[in-house]
C-alpha positions in Angstrom: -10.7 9.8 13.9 -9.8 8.8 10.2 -12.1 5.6 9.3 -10.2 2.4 8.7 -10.9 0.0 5.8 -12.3 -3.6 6.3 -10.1 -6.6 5.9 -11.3 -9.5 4.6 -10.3 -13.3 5.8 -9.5 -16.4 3.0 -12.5 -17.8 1.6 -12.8 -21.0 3.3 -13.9 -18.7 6.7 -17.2 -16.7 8.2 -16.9 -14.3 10.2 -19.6 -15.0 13.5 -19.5 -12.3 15.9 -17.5 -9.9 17.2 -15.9 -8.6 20.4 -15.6 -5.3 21.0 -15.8 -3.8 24.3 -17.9 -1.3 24.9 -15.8 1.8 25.1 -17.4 5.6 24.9 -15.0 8.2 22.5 -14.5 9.7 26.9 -14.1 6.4 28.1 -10.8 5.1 26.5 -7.9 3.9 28.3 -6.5 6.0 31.0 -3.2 7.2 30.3 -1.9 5.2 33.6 -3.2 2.3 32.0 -1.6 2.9 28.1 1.7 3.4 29.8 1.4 0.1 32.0 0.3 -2.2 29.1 3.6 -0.7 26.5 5.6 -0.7 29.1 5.7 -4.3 28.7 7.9 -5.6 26.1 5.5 -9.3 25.6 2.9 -6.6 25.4 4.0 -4.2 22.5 5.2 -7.5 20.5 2.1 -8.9 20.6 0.3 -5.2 19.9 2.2 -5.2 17.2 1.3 -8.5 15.8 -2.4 -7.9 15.5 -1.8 -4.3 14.7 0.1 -5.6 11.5 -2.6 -8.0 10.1 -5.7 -9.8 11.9 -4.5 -13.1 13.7 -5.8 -16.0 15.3 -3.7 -16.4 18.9 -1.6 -19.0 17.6 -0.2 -17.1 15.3 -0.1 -14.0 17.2 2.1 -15.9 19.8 4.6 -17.1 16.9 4.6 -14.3 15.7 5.4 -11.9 18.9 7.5 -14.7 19.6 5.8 -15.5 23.2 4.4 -18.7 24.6 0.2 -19.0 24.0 -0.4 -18.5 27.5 1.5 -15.4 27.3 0.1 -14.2 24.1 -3.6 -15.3 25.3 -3.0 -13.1 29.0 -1.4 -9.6 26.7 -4.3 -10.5 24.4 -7.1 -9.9 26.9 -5.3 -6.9 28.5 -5.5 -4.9 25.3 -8.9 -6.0 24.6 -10.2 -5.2 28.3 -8.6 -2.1 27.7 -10.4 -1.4 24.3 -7.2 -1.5 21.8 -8.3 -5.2 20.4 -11.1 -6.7 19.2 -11.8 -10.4 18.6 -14.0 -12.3 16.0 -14.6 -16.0 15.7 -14.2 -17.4 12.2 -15.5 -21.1 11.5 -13.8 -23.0 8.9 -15.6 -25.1 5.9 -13.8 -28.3 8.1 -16.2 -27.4 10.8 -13.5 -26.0 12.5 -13.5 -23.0 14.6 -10.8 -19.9 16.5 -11.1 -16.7 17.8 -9.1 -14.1 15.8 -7.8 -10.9 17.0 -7.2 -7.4 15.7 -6.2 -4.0 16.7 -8.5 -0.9 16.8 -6.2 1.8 17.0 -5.7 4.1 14.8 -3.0 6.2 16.9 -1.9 6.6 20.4 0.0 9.3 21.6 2.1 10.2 24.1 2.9 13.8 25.6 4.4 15.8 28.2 3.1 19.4 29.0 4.1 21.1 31.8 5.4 17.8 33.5 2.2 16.1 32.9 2.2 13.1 30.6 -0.9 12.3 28.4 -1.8 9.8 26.6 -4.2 9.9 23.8 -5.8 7.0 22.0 -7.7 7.0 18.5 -9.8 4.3 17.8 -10.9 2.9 14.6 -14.3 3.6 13.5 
């Protein structure tokens, strides 16, 4: 698995704590469940979202284009499921909200011998 550089938020933010489940390198996803979460469409939009840049669910819903609800549900899917992790970032104004970003280096889909696979690669 390559390693994955940091990103860092605007200066007026910390960083407190972080949510990542606890996922072995043999424990990923099963393939069953890769294909069931981007085989929805509100899903892969909002994958895509946090896979693009860290985001805060607001803005993860605007941009996937999904209500907050919807964004919030797809949100917790991926993160039960290992792909997202979530970090709570307070605000000099006292402030606080939970952002959100993806921890996948690559997935992967195949077919051998009629068997599909899918492989996941986590960021370190």
């Amino acid at each position: 698995m390559a390693g994955r550089s940091s990103r860092t938020m605007a200066t007026d933010s910390t960083i407190v704590g972080s949510k990542r489940p606890a996922i072995e390198a043999d424990d990923g996803p099963t393939t069953e469940e890769v294909l069931d979460l981007f085989g929805d469409e509100y899903t892969r939009r909002v994958f895509e979202a946090v896979a693009e840049r860290p985001r805060c669910g607001r803005a993860v819903a605007d941009a996937a284009d999904v209500s907050r609800p919807t964004a919030y549900r797809r949100l917790n899917a991926l993160s039960d499921a290992g792909l997202v992790r979530s970090e709570m970032a307070f605000c000099d104004r006292g402030n606080h909200r939970e952002r959100f970003e993806a921890i996948v280096d690559r997935i992967a889909i195949s077919v051998d011998g009629g068997r599909i696979e899918a492989t996941v690669d986590l960021a370190d």
